[in-house]
C-alpha positions in Angstrom: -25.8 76.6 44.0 -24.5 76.8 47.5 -21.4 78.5 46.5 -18.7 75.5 46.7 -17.1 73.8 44.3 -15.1 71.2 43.6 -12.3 69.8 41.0 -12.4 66.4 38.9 -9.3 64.0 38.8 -6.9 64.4 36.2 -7.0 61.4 33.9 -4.1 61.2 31.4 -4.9 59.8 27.9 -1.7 58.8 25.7 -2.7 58.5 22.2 -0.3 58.2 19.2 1.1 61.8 17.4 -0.6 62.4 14.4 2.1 62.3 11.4 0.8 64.6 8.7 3.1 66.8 6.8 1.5 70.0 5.9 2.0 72.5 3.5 1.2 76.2 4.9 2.1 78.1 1.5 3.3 78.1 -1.5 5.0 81.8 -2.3 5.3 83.1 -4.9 2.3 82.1 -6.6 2.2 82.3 -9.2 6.1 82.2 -9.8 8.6 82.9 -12.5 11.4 80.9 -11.7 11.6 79.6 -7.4 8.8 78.6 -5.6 9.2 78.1 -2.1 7.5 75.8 0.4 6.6 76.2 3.9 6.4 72.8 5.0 5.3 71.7 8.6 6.7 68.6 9.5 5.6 66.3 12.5 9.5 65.2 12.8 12.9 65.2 11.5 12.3 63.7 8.0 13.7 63.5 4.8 10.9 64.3 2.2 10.7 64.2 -1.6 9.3 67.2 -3.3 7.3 65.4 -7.3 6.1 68.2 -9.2 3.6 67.1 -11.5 1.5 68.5 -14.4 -2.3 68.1 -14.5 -2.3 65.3 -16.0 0.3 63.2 -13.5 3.4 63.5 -15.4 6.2 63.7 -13.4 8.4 67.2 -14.2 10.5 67.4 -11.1 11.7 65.5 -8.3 14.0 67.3 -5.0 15.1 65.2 -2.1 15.3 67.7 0.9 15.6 67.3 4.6 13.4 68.9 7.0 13.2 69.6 11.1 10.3 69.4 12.9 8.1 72.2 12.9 8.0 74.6 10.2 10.5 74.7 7.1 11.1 76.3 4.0 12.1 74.0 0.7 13.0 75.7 -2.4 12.0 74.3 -5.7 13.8 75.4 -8.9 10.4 76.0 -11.5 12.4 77.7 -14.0 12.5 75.2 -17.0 8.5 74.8 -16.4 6.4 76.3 -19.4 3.8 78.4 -17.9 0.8 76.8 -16.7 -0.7 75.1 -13.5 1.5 72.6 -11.6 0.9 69.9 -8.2 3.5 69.2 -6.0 3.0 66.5 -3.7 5.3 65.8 -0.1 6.4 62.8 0.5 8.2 61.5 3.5 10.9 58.5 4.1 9.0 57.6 7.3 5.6 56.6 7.7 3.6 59.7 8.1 0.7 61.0 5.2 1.4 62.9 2.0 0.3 66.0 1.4 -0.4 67.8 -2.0 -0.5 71.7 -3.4 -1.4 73.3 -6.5 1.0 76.2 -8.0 1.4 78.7 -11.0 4.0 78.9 -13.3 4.3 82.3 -15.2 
C-alpha cells in the first residue's frame, strides 16, 4: 500500500529424493517384434524388465543397466503370440516399481 516492500528469509528444507522409476513410453505399440522403453530412472540402477501376460505369467525376464535420467531398454517381443502384455521395472536398489501395458501384433 505505501509502495515498499520487503523480502522473507530463505529457509532451506532437506527432504529425501523421491526414488520412483518411471516409464515415459512404450514405442512401438503395438509392436511386431522390439519394443522399446523409455525409462526415467532416479539413479544409476540396474533394473529387471518381467513381461507378463494378463493373467501374471511370467514370459520374459531382461536384466539391463540404466543412468540416471532418461533411458531407452529394448525388449525382444518377437516369440510373443499376439495379444496384450505388462511389463513391470524393477530396481536392485530400494526405489518403487513401476508397471506398463503393451501390444503384441
Amino acid at each position: 500500500m505505501d509502495n515498499n516492500s520487503r523480502l522473507s528469509n530463505i529457509v532451506m528444507i532437506k527432504s529425501d529424493k523421491p526414488v520412483v522409476l518411471g516409464i515415459d513410453g512404450i514405442f512401438p505399440n503395438p509392436a511386431n517384434s522390439v519394443v522399446n522403453l523409455n525409462v526415467q530412472a532416479p539413479a544409476s540402477d540396474n533394473i529387471t524388465a518381467v513381461v507378463t501376460d494378463i493373467s501374471g505369467k511370467v514370459l520374459i525376464t531382461h536384466n539391463a543397466h540404466v543412468e540416471a535420467g532418461s533411458n531407452t531398454v529394448q525388449l525382444d517381443v518377437s516369440r510373443l503370440v499376439s495379444g496384450t502384455y505388462l511389463v513391470k521395472l524393477i530396481c536392485k536398489a530400494n526405489c518403487e516399481s513401476v508397471v506398463g501395458k503393451f501390444v503384441k501384433q
